[in-house]
C-alpha positions in Angstrom: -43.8 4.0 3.8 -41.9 6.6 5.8 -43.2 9.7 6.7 -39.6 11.6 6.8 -36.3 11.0 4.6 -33.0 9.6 6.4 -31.1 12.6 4.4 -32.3 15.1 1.7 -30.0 14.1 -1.6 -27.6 16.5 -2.7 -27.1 16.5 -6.5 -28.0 18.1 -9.2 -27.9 17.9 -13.5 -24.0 17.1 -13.6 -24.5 14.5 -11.5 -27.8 13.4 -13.3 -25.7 13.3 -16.7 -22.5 11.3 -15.5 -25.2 8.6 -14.8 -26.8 8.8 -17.6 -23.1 8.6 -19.8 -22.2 6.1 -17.8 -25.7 4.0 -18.5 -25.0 4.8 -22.5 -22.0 3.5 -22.7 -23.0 -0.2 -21.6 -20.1 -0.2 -19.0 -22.0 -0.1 -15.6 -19.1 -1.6 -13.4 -16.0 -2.0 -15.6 -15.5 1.1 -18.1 -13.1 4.1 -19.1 -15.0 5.6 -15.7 -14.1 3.1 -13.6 -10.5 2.9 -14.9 -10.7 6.7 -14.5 -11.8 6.8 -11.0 -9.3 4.2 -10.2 -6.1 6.2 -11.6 -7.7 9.4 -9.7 -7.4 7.4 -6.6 -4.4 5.7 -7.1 -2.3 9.1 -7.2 -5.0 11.1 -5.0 -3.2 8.2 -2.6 -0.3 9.0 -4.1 3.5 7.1 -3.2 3.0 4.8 -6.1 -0.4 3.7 -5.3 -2.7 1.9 -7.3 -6.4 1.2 -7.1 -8.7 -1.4 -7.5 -13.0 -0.8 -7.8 -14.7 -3.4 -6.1 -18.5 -3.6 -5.4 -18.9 -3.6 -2.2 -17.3 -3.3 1.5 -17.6 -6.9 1.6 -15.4 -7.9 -1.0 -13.0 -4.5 -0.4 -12.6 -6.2 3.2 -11.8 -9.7 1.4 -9.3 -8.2 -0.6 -7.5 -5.7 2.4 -7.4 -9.2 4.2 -5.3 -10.7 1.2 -3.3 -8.2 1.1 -2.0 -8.3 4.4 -1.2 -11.7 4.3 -4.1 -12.6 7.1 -5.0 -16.8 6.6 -5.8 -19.1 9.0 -4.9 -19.1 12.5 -4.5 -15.9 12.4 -6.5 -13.4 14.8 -8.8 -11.0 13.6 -10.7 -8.8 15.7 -14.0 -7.1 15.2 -16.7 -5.5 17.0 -19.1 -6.7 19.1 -22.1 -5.1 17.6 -21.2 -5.3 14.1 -22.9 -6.7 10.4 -22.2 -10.5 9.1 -20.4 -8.3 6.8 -17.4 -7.9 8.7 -17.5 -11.9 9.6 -17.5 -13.1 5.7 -14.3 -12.3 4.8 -12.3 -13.8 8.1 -14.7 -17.0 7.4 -13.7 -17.6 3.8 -9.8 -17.0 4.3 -10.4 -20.7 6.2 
């Protein structure tokens, strides 16, 4: 167990009750609040942009990759001290 918190959390009731709606309505990953947030983004981005939720870095990475065309052969370079994270993406355009 550890004896002192990486970061003390920052929230409070509103944030407690968006949870909780979102819990309620049986639409953890793909609901009205995702399509929301995804709209909000879109033209917080603005230019015409549109956003897609993903569920994690991983698969955001996979999907920035497809997007700019990288494939096979192509060079991508990452850091040296870095997470198999980064890796999985440029492994599976192959």
């Amino acid at each position: 167990m550890w004896k002192v918190q990486l970061f003390e959390l920052n929230y409070d009731e509103q944030e407690k009750k968006a949870v909780a709606d979102v819990l309620e309505s049986g639409w953890i990953t793909m609901g009205e609040r995702t399509q929301a947030f995804e709209r909000s983004f879109g033209e917080f981005l603005g230019h015409g942009a549109m956003a897609t939720a993903v569920s994690n870095g991983t698969a955001a990475l996979h999907m920035a990759l497809l997007a700019l065309g990288v494939g096979p052969g192509d060079e991508v370079i990452i850091p040296a001290l870095t997470f198999v994270a980064d890796i999985l993406p440029i492994s599976g355009l192959t």
